[in-house]
TIVO-2410 file (N, C-alpha, C; in nm, 3 decimals):
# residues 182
REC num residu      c1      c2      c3 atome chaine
REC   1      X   0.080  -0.120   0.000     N      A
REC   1      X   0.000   0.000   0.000    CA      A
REC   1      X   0.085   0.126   0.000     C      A
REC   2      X   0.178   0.143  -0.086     N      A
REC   2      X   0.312   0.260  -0.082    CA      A
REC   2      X   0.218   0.353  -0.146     C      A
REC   3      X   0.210   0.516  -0.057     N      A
REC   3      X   0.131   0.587  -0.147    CA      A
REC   3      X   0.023   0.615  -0.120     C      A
REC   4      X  -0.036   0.513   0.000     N      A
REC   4      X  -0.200   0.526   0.091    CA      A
REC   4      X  -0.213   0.683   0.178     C      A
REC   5      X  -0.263   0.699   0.163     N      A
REC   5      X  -0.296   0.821   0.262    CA      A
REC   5      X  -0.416   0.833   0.361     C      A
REC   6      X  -0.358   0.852   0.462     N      A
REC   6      X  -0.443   0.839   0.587    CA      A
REC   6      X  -0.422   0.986   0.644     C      A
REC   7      X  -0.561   1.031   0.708     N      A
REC   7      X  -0.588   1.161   0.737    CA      A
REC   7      X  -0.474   1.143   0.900     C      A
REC   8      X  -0.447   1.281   0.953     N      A
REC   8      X  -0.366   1.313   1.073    CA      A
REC   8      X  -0.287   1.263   1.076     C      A
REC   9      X  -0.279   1.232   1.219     N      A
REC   9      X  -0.146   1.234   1.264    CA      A
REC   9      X  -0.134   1.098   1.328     C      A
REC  10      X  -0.002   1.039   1.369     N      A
REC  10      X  -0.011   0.915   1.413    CA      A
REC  10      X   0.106   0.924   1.485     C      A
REC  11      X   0.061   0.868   1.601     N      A
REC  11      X   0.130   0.868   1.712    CA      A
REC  11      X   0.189   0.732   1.727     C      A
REC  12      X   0.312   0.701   1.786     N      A
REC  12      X   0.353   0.539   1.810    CA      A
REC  12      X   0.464   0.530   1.973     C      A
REC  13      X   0.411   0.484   2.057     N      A
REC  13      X   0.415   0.466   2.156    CA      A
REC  13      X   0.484   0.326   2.169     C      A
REC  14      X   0.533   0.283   2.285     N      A
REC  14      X   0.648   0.142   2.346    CA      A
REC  14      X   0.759   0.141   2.380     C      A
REC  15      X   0.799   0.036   2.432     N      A
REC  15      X   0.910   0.076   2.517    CA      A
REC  15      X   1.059   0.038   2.439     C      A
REC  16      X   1.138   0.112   2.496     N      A
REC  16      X   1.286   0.164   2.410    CA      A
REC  16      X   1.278   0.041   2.340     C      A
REC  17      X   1.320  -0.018   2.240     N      A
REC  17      X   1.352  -0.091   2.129    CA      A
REC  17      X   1.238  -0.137   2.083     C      A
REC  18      X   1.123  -0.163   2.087     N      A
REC  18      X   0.993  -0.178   2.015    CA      A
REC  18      X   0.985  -0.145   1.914     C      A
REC  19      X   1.089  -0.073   1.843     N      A
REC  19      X   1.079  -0.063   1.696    CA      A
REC  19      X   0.965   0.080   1.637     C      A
REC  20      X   0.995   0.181   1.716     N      A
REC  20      X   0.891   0.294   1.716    CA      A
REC  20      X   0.967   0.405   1.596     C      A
REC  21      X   1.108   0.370   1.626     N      A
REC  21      X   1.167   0.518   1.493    CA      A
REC  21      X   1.230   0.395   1.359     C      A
REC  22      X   1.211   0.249   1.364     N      A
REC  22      X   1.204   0.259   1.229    CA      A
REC  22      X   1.100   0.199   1.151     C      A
REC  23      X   0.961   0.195   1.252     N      A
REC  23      X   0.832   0.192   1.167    CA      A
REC  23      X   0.775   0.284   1.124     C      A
REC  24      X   0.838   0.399   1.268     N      A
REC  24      X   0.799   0.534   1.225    CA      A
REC  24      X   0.811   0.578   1.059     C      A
REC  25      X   0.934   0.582   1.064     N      A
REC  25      X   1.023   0.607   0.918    CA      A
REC  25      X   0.981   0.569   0.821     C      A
REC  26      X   0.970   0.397   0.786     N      A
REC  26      X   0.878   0.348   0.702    CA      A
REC  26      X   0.735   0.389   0.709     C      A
REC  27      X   0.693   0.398   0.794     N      A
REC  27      X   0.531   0.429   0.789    CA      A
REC  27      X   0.513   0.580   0.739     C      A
REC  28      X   0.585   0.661   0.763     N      A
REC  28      X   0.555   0.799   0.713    CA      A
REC  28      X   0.630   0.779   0.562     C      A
REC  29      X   0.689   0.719   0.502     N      A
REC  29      X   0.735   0.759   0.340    CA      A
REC  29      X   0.597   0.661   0.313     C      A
REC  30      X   0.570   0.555   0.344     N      A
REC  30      X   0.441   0.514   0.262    CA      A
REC  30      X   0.341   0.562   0.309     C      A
REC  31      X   0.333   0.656   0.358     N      A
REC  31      X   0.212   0.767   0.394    CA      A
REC  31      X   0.193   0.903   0.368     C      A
REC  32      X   0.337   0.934   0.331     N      A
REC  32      X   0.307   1.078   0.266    CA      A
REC  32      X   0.357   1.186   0.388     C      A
REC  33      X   0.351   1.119   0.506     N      A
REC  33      X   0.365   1.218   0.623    CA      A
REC  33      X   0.513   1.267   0.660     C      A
REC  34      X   0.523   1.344   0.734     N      A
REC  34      X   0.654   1.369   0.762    CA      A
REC  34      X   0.723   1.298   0.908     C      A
REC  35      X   0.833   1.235   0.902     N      A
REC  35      X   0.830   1.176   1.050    CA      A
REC  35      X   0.926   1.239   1.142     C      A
REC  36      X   0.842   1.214   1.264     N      A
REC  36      X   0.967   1.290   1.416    CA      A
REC  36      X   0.998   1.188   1.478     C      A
REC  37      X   1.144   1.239   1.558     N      A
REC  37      X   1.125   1.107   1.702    CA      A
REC  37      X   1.131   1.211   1.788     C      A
REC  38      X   1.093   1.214   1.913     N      A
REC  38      X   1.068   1.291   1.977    CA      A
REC  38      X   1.224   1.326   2.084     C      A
REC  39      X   1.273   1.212   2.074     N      A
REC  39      X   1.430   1.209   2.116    CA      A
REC  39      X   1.499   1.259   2.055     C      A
REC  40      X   1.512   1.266   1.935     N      A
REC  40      X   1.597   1.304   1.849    CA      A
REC  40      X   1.542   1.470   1.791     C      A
REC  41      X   1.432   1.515   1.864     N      A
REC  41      X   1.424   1.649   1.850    CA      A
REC  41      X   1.490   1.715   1.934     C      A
REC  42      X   1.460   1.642   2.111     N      A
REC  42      X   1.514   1.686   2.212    CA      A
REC  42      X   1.687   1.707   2.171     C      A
REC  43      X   1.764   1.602   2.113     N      A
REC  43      X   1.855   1.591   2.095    CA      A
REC  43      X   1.919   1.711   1.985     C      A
REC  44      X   1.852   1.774   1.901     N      A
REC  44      X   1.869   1.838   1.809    CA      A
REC  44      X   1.926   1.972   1.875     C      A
REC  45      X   1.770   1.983   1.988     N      A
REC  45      X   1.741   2.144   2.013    CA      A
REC  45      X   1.842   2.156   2.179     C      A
REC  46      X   1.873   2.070   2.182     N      A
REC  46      X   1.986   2.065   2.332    CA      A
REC  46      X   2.124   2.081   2.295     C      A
REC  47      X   2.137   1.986   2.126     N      A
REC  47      X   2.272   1.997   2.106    CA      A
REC  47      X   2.336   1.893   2.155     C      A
REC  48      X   2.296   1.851   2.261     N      A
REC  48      X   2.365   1.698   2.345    CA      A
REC  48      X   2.302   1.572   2.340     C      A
REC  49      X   2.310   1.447   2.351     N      A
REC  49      X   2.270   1.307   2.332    CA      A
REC  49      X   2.175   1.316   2.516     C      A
REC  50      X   2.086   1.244   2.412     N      A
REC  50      X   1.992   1.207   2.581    CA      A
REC  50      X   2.099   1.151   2.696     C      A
REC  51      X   2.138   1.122   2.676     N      A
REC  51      X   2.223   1.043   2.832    CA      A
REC  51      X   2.383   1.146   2.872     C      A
REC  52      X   2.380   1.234   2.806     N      A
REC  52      X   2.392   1.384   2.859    CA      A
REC  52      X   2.317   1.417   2.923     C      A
REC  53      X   2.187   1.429   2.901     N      A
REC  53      X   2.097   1.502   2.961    CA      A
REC  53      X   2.046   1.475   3.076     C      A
REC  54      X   2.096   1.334   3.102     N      A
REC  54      X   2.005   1.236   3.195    CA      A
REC  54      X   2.133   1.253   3.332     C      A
REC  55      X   2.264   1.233   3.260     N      A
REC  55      X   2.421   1.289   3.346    CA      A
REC  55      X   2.395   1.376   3.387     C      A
REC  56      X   2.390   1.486   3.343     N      A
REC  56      X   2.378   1.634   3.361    CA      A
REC  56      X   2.284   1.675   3.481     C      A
REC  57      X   2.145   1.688   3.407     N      A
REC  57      X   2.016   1.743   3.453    CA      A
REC  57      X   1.914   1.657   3.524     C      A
REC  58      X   1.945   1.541   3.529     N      A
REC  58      X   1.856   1.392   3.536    CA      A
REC  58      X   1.743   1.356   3.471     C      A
REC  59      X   1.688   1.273   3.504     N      A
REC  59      X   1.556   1.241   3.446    CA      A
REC  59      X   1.430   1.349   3.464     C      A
REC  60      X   1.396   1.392   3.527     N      A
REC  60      X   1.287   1.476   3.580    CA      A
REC  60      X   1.301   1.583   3.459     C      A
REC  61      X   1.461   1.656   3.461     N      A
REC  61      X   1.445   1.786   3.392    CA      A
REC  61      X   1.411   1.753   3.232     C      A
REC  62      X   1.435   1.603   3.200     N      A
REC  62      X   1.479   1.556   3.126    CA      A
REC  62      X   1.329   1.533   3.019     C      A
REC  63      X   1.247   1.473   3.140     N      A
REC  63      X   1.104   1.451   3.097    CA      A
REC  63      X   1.020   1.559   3.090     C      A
REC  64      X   1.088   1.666   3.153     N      A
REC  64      X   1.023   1.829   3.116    CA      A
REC  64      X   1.059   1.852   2.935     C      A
REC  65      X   1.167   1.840   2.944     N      A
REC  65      X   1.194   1.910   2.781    CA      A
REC  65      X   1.115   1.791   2.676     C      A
REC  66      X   1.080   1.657   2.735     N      A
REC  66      X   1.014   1.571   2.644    CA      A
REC  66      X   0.878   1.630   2.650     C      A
REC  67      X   0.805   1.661   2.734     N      A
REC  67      X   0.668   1.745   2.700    CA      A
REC  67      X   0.644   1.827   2.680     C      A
REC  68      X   0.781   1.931   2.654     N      A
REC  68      X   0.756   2.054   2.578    CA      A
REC  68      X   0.781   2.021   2.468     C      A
REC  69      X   0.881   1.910   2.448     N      A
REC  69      X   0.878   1.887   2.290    CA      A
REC  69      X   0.751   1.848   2.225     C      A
REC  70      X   0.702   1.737   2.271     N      A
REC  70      X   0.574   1.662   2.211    CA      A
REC  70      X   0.501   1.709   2.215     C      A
REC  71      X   0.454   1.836   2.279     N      A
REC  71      X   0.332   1.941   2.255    CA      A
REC  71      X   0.376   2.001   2.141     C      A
REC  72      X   0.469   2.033   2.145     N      A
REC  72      X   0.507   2.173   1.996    CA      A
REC  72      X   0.496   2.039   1.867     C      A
REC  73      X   0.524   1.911   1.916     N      A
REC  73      X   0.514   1.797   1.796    CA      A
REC  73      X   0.342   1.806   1.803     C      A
REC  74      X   0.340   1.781   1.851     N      A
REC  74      X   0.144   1.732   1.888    CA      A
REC  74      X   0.064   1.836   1.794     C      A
REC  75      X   0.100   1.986   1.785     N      A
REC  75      X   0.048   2.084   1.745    CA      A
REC  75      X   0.024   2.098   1.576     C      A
REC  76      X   0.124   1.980   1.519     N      A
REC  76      X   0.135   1.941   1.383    CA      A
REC  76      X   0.075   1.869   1.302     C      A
REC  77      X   0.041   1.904   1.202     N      A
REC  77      X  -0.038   1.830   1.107    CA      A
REC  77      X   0.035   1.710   1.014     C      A
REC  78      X  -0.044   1.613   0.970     N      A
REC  78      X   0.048   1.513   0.909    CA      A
REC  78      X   0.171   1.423   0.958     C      A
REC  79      X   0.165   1.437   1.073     N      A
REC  79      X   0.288   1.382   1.053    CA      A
REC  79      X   0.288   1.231   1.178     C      A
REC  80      X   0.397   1.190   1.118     N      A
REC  80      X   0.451   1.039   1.225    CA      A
REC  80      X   0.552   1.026   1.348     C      A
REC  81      X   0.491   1.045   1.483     N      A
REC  81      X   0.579   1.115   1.570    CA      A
REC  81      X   0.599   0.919   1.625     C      A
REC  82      X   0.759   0.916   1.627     N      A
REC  82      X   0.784   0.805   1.759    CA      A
REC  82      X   0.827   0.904   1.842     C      A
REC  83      X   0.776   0.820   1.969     N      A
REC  83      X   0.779   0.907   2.087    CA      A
REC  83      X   0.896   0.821   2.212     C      A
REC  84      X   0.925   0.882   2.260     N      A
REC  84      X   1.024   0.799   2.408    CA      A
REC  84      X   0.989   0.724   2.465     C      A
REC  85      X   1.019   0.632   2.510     N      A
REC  85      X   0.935   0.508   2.575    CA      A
REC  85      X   0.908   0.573   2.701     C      A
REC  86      X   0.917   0.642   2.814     N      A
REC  86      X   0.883   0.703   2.891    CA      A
REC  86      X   0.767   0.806   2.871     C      A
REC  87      X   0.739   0.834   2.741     N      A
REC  87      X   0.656   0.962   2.713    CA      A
REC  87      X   0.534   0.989   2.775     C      A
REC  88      X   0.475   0.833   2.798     N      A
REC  88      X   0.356   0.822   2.859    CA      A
REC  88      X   0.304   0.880   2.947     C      A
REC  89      X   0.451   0.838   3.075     N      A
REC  89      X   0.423   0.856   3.207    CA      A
REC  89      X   0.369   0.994   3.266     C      A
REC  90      X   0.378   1.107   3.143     N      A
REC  90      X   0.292   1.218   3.191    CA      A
REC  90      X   0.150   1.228   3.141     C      A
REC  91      X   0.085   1.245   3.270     N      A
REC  91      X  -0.044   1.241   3.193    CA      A
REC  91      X  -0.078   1.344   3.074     C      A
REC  92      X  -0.025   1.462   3.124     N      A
REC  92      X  -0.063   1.568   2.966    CA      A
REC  92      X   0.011   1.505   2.845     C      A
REC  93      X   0.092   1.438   2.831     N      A
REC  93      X   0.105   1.350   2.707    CA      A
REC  93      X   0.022   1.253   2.670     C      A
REC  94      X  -0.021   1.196   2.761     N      A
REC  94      X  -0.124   1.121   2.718    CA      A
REC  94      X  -0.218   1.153   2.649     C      A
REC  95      X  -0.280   1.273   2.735     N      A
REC  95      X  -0.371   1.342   2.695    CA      A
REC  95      X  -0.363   1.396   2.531     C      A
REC  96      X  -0.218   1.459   2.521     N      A
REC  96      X  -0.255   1.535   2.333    CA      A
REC  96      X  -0.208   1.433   2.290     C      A
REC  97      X  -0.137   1.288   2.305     N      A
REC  97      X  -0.125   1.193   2.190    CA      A
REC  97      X  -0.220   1.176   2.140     C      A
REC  98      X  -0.375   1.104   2.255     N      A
REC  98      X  -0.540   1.056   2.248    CA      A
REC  98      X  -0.601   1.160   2.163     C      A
REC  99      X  -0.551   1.299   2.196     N      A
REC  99      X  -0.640   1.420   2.132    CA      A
REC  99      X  -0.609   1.439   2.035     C      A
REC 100      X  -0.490   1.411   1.998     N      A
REC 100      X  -0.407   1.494   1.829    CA      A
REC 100      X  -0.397   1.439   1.747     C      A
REC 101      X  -0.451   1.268   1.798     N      A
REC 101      X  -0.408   1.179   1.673    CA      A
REC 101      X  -0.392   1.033   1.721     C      A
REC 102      X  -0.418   0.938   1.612     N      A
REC 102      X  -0.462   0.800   1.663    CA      A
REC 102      X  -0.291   0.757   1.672     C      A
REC 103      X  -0.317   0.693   1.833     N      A
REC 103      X  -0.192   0.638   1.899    CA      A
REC 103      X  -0.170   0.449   1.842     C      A
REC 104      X  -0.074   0.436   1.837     N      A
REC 104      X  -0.004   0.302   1.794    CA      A
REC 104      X   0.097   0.255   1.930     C      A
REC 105      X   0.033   0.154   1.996     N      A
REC 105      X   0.155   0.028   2.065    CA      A
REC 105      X   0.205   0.001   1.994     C      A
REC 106      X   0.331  -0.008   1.980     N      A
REC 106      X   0.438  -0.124   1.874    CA      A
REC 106      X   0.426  -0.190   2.034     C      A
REC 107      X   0.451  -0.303   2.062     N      A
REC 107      X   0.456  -0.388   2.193    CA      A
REC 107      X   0.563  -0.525   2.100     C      A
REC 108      X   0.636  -0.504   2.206     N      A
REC 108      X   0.746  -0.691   2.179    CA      A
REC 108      X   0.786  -0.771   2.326     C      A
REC 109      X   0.802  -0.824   2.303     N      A
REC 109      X   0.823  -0.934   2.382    CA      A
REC 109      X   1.012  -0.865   2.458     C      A
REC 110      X   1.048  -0.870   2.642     N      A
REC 110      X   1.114  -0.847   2.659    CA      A
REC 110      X   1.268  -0.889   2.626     C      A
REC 111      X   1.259  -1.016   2.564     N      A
REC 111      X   1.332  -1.120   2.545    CA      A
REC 111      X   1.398  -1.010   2.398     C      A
REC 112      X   1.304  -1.011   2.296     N      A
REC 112      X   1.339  -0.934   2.160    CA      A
REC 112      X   1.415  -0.778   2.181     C      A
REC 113      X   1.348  -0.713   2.277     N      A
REC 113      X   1.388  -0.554   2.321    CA      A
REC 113      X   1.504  -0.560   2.358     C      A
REC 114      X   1.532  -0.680   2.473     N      A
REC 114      X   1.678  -0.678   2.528    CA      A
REC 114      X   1.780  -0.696   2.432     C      A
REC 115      X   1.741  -0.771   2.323     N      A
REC 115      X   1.840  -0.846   2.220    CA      A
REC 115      X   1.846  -0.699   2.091     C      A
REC 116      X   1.765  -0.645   2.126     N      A
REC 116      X   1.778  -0.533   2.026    CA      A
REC 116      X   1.865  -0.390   2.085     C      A
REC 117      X   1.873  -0.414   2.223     N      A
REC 117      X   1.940  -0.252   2.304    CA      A
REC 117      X   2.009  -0.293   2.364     C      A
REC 118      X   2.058  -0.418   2.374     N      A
REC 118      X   2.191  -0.478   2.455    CA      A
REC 118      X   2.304  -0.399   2.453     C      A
REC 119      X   2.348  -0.395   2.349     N      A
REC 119      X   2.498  -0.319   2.360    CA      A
REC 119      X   2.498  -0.136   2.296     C      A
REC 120      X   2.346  -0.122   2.349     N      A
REC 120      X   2.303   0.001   2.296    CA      A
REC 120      X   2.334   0.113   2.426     C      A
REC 121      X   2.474   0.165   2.437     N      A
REC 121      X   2.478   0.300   2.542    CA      A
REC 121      X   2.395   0.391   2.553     C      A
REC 122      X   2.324   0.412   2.431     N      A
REC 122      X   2.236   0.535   2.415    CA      A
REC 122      X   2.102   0.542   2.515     C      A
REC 123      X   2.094   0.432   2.582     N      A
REC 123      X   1.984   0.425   2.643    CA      A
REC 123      X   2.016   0.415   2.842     C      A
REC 124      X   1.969   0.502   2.846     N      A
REC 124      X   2.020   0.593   2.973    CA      A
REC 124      X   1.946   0.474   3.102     C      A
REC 125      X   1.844   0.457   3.093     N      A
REC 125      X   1.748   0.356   3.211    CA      A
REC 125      X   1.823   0.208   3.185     C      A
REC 126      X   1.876   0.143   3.119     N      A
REC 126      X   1.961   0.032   3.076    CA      A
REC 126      X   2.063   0.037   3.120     C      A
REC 127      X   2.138   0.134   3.158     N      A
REC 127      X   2.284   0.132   3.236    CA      A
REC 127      X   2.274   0.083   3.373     C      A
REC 128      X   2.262  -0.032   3.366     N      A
REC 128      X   2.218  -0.096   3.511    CA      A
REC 128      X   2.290  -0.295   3.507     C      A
REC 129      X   2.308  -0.316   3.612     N      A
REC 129      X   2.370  -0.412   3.654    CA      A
REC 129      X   2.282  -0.547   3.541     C      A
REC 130      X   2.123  -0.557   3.569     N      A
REC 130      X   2.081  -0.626   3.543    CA      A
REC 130      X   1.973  -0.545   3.415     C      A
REC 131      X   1.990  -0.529   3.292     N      A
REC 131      X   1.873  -0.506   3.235    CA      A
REC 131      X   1.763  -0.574   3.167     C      A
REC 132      X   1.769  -0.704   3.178     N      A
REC 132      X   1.657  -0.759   3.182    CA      A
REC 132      X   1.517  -0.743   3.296     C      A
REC 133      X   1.558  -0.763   3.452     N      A
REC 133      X   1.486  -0.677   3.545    CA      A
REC 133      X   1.482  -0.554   3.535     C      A
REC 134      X   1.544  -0.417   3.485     N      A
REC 134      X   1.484  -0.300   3.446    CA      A
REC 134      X   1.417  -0.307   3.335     C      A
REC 135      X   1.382  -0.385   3.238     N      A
REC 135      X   1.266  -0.372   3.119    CA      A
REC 135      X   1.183  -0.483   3.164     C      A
REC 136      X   1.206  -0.547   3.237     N      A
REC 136      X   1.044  -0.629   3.371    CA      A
REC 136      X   1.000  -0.495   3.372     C      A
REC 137      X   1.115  -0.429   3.496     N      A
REC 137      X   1.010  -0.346   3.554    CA      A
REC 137      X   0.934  -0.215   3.441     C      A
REC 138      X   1.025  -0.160   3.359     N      A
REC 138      X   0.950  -0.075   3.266    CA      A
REC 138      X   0.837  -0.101   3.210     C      A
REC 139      X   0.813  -0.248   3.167     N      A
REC 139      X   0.735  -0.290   3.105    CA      A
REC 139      X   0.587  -0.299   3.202     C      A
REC 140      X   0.604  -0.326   3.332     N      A
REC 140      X   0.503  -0.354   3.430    CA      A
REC 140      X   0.439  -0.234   3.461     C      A
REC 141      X   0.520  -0.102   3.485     N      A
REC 141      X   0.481  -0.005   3.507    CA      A
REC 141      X   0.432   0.058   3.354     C      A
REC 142      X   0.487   0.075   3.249     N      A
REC 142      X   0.412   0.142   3.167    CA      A
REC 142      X   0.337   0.121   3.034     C      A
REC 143      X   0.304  -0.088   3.039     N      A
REC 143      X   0.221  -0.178   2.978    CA      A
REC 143      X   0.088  -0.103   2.993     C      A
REC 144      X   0.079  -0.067   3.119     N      A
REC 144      X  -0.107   0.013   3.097    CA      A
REC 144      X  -0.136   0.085   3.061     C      A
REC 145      X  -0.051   0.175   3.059     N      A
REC 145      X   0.005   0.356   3.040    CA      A
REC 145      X  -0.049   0.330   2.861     C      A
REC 146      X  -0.008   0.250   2.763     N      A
REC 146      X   0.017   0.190   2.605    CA      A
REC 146      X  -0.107   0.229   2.612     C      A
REC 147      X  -0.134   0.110   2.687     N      A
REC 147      X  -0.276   0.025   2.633    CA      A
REC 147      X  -0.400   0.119   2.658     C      A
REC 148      X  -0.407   0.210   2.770     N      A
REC 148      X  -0.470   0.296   2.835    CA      A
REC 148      X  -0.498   0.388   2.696     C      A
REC 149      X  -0.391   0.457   2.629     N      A
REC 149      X  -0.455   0.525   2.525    CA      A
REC 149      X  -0.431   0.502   2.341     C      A
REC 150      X  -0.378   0.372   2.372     N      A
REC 150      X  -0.412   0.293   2.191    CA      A
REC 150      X  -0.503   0.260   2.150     C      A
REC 151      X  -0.516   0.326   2.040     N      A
REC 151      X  -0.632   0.265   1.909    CA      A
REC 151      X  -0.577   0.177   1.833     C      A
REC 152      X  -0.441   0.142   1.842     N      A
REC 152      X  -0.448   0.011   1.810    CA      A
REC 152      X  -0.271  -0.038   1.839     C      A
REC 153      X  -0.265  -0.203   1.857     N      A
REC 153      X  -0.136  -0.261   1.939    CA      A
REC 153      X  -0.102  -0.310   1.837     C      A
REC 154      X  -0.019  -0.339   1.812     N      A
REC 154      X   0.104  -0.406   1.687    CA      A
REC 154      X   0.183  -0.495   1.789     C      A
REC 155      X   0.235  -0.610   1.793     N      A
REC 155      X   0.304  -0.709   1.828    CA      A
REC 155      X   0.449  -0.689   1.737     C      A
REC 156      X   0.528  -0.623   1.726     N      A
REC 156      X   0.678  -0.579   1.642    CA      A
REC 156      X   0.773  -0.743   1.664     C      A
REC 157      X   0.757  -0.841   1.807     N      A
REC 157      X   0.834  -0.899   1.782    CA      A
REC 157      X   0.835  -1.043   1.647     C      A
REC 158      X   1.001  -1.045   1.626     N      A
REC 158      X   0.990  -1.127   1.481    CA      A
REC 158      X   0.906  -1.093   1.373     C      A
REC 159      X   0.940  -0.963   1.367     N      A
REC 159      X   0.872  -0.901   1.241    CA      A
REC 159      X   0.926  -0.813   1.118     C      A
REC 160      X   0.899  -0.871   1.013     N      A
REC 160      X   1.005  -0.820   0.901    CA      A
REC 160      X   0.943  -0.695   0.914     C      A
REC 161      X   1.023  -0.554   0.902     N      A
REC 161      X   0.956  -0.448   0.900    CA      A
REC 161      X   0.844  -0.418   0.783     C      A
REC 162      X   0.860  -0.473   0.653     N      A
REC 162      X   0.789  -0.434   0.563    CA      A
REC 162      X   0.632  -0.523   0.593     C      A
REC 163      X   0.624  -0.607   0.578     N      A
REC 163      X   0.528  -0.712   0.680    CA      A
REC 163      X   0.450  -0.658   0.771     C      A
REC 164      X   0.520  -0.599   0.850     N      A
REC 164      X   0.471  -0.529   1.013    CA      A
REC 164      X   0.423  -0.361   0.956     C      A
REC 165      X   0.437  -0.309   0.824     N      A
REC 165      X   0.383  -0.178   0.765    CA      A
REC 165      X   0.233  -0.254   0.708     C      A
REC 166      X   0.270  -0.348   0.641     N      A
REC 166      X   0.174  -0.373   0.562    CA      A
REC 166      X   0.019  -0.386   0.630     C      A
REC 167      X   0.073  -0.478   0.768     N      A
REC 167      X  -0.015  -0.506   0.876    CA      A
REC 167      X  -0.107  -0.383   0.918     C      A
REC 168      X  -0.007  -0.295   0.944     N      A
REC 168      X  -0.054  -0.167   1.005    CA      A
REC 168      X  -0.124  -0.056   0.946     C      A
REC 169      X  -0.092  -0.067   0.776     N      A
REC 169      X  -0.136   0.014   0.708    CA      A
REC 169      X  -0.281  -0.033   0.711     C      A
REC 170      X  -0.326  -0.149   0.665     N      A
REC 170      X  -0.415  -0.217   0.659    CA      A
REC 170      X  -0.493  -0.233   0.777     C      A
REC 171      X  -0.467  -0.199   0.888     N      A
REC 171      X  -0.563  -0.198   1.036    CA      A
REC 171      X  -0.577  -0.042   1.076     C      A
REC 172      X  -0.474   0.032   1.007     N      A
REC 172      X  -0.521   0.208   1.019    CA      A
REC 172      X  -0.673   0.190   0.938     C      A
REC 173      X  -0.622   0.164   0.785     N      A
REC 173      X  -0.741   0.182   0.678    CA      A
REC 173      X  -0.884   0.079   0.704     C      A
REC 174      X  -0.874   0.045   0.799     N      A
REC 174      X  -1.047  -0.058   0.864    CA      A
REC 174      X  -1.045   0.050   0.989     C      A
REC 175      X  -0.982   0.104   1.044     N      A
REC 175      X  -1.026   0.165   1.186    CA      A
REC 175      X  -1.087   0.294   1.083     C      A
REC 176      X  -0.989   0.355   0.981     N      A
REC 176      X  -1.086   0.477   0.898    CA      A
REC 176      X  -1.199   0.404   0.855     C      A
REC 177      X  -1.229   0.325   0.817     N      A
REC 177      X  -1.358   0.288   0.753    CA      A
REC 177      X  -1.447   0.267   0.836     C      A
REC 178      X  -1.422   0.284   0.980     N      A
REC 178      X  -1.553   0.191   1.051    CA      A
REC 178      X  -1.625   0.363   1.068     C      A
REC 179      X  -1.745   0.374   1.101     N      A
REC 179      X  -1.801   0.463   1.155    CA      A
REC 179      X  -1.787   0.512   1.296     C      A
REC 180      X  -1.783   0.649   1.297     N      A
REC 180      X  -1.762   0.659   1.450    CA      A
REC 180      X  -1.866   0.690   1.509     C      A
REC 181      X  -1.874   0.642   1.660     N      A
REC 181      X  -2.013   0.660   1.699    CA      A
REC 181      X  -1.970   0.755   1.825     C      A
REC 182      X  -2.085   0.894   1.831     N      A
REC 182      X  -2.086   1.027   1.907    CA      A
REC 182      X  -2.160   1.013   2.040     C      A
***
């Protein structure tokens, strides 16, 4: 379906390696849209790599500049935002993902995430003795947070990316077709 066009904006939500900035990517060239990651804006407009930021300023200040980012993202038309796997945890994000535009779980299995960010520094909550028990626990705490405001879950693990577009394109274009009821 290269070329489909689907009205707004689309949001994609899950936790760090779920595969959110390169479905993103694919999903916005076969959509026409333009795509963000919401990390990699932060990262733009700071000048420094998230785990600078996390050294530096910690997490707290850290998750401030992520919801000023994703509002000024949120405010945009067209486009394909992956968002931080933490993004959730504020409720006013929640809130303009649900409001601005239909949200996407990518969701995988912890086993796949670990094997995908293992030797990945870039990821600041992973610098820990054991990270298989820190993506337990991420996953426990912000599995509801997903699910709480998705219109729809994608399963990413063992999935050829083009496969896993096709899927998705095709369950956007039945959620546009159904009628909405007021």
């Amino acid at each position: 379906m290269p070329g489909m066009k689907l009205a707004g904006n689309i949001f994609l939500v899950g936790l760090m390696g779920a595969g959110k900035t390169t479905v993103g990517r694919t999903l916005a060239r076969h959509t026409g849209k333009q795509f963000f990651d919401s990390d990699h804006e932060i990262e733009k407009r700071t000048g420094v790599r998230i785990t600078t930021i996390f050294d530096i300023e910690g997490e707290q200040r850290f998750r401030e500049r992520e919801r000023d980012t994703i509002a000024e993202l949120c405010a945009m038309d067209n486009i394909v935002l992956a968002t931080g796997g933490g993004a959730i945890l504020a409720p006013e994000n929640r809130q303009m993902l649900r409001r601005h535009g239909t949200v996407i779980y990518l969701r995988a299995r912890i086993d796949d995430i670990l094997a995908r960010t293992l030797h990945d520094k870039s990821r600041p909550l992973l610098q820990t003795g054991n990270p298989r028990a820190r993506l337990e626990e991420l996953f426990a705490q912000r599995d509801p947070l997903y699910r709480e405001i998705a219109d729809l879950i994608i399963d990413t693990s063992h999935q050829n990316v083009n496969v896993l577009i096709a899927r998705l394109e095709q369950q956007l274009a039945e959620a546009a077709a159904r009628p909405t009821s007021n």
